[in-house]
C-alpha positions as CSV (number, residue, x, y, z in Angstrom):
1,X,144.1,69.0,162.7
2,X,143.9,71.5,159.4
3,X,141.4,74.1,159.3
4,X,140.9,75.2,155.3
5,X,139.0,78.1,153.9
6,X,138.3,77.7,150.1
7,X,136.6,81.5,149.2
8,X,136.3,80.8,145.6
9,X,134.2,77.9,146.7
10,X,132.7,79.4,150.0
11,X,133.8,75.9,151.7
12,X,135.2,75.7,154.8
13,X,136.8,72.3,155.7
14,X,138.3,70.9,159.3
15,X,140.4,68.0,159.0
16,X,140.9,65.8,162.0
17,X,142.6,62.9,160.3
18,X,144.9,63.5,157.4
19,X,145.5,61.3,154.5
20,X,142.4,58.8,155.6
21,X,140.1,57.1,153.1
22,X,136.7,58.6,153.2
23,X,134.3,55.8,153.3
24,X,130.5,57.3,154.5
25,X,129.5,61.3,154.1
26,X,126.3,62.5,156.0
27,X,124.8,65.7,155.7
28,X,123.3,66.3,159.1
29,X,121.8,69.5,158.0
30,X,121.5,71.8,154.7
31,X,125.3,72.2,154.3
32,X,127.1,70.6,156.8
33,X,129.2,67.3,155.5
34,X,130.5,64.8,158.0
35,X,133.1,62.7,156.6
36,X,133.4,59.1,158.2
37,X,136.5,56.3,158.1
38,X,136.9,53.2,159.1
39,X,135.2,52.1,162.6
40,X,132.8,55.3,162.0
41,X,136.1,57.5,163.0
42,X,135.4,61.5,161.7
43,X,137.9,62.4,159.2
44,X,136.6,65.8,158.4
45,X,133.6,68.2,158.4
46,X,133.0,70.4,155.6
47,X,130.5,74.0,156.2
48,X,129.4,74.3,152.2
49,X,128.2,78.0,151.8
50,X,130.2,79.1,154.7
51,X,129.8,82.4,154.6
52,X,126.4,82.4,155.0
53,X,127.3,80.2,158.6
54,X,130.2,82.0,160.1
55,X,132.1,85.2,160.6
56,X,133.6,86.7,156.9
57,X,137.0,86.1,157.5
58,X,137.2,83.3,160.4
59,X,140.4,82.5,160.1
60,X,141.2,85.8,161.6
61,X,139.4,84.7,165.1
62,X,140.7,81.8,164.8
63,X,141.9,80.4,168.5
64,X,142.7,77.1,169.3
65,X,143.6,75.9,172.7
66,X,144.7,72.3,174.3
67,X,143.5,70.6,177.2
68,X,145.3,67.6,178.4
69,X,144.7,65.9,181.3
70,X,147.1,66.7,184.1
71,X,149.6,63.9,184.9
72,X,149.0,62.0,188.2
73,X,152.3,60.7,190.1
């Protein structure tokens, strides 16, 4: 996953699958992209006029965390 911030463009943009051909975008609401492959699998979403959505500098908050189910012997 790659989290992007584009300030000259206020765009923020959260890749989940690199390098995949986008075949379907949907706006679900004013400004907020949802970018489809193959078998309806989400490449990316894209915040356009982020700024005006989220913190000014988000990256600097920015905390990611993993959960993976616990293995079972």
């Amino acid at each position: 996953m790659e989290i992007e911030y584009d300030a000259k463009h206020d765009l923020m943009n959260i890749q989940f699958l690199k390098n995949r051909k986008i075949v379907e975008s949907v706006e679900t609401e004013d400004g907020l992209v949802i970018d489809y492959g193959r078998g309806r699998k989400i490449v990316s979403i894209e915040i356009l006029d982020a700024s005006k959505r989220i913190e000014a500098h988000p990256l600097e908050k920015f905390h990611f965390t993993l959960v993976s189910p616990e293995l079972s012997a």
